[in-house]
N, C-alpha and C positions, 0 to 999 in steps of 0.2 A: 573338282570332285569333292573335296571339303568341303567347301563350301554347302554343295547341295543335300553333304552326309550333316552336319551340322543342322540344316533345312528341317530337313527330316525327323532326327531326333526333338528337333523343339516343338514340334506338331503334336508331340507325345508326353512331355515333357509340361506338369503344372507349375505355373510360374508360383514362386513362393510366396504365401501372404501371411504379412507378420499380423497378428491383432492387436489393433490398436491399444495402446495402455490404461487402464482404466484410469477417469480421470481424479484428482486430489483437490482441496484444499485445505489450508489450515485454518481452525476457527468455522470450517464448514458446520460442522454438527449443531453450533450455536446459532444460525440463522435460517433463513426460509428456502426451500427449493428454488423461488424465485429471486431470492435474493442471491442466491449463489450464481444463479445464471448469468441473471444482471452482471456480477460481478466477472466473469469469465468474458464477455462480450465487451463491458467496457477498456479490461484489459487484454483485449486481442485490440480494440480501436486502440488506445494508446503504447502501445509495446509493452506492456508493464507484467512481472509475472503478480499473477492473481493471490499469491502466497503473502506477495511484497505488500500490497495493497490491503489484505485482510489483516497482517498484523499491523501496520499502521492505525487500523480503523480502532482493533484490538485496544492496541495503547491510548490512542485518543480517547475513546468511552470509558477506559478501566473495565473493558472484556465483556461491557455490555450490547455493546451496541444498540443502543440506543440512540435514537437521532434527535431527542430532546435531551440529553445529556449538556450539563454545562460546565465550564471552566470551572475548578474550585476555587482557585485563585484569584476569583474577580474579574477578569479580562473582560468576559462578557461573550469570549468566544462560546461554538455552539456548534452538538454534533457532532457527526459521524469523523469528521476530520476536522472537530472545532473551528469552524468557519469563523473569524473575526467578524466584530460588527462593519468594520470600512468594506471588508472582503465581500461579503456578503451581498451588503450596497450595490460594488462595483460590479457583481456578478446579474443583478437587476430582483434581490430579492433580502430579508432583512431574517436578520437570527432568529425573530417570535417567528415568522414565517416558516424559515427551517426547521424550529422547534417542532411545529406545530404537524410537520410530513410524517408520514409516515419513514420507515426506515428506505422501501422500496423505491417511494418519491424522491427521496433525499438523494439518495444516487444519480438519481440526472445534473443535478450539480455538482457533486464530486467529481463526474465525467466532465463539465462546464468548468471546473475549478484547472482540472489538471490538463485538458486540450492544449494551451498552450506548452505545456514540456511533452507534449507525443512523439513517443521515439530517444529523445531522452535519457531516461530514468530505466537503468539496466540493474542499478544496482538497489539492496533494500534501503542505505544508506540517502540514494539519491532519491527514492521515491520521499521519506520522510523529509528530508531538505525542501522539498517541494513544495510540503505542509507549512514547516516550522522556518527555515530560511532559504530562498529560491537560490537567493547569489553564492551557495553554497553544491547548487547542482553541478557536476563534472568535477570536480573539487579533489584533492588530493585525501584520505581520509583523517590525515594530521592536520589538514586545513583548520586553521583557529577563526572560529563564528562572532566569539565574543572575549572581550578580555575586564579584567575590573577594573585596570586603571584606565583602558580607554572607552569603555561601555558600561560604566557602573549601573545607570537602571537597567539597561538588558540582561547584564551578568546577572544581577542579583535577581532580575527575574527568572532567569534561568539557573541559578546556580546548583539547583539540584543536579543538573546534568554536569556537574563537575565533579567525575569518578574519581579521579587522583588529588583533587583538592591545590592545583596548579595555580587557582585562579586564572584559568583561561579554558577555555570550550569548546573542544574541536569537534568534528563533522564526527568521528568513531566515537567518542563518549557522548555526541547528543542521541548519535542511533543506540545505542549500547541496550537501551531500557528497550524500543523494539525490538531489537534483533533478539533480546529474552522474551518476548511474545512470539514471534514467531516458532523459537524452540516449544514455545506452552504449545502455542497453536498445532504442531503437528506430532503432537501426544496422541495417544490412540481413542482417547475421548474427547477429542477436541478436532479430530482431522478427522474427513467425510471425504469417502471413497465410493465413489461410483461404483452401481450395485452391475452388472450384467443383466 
């Protein structure tokens, strides 16, 4: 008899529907409709949250996003996620090339770049590891990248990213300068909210 008193009532009864959240990202407001999409679709394919990936891109370009953007430092690196010149190569396409995409184009190898760590990169720390040193993904955040007495040109290429001046460079002070973009990023003139 419960049973079919229970029956009864849920034939009357609307099931609850929550509305969906409208959606976010950070750094959205600076780019194109299509490029925000792009960028939600690549990270539903690779696990990544979308927030992760736009302030990496943020820091890379210095908040332009620009896909002709280049290293200041020389490197030769190039782009949305300064694609290195070998990088580039190995992905079957050369930096004047990627310079030369549009921002929208450029995205299909940013997705090409980072396929290999799909599923991954959970965290913003591990998404940027992924850019700047791979063998650093899953990594403890005290994990040391580089040190100066055994890495002297990497350190000293990198030494900007030594916040406490330890001489040594772990995984939390190379993200440190992202993870302050991502803060910029979802500022109220810089985060793009899906309209209803």
């Amino acid at each position: 008899m419960k049973a079919l008193f229970a029956w009864l009532i849920s034939l009357f009864t609307w099931p609850s529907i929550e509305p969906e959240p409208a959606r976010q990202l950070a750094w959205g407001n600076k780019v194109s409709a299509a490029f925000r999409e792009k960028v939600f679709i690549i990270c539903a394919a690779l696990g990544i949250d979308p927030d992760y990936l736009m302030a990496c891109i943020a820091f890379e370009t210095g908040g332009t996003f620009n896909p002709a953007e280049r290293n200041r430092a020389g490197s030769g690196a190039t782009g949305l996620i300064q694609f290195m010149p070998k990088t580039a190569v190995a992905l079957g396409t050369t930096t004047s090339a990627l310079a030369a995409m549009s921002a929208l184009e450029q995205l299909d190898w940013v997705l090409k770049y980072f396929q290999p760590y799909a599923g991954r990169l959970k965290t913003l720390s591990d998404v940027y590891m992924a850019i700047l040193w791979p063998k650093a993904i899953g990594k403890p955040e005290n994990y040391v990248l580089w040190e100066k007495g055994t890495s002297p040109t990497t350190y000293r290429q990198n030494a900007g990213l030594d916040m406490d001046g330890d001489h040594d460079i772990e995984k939390q002070e190379a993200a440190a300068k992202v993870q302050a973009m991502l803060v910029k990023g979802r500022l109220p003139q810089n985060l793009w909210i899906e309209q209803p």
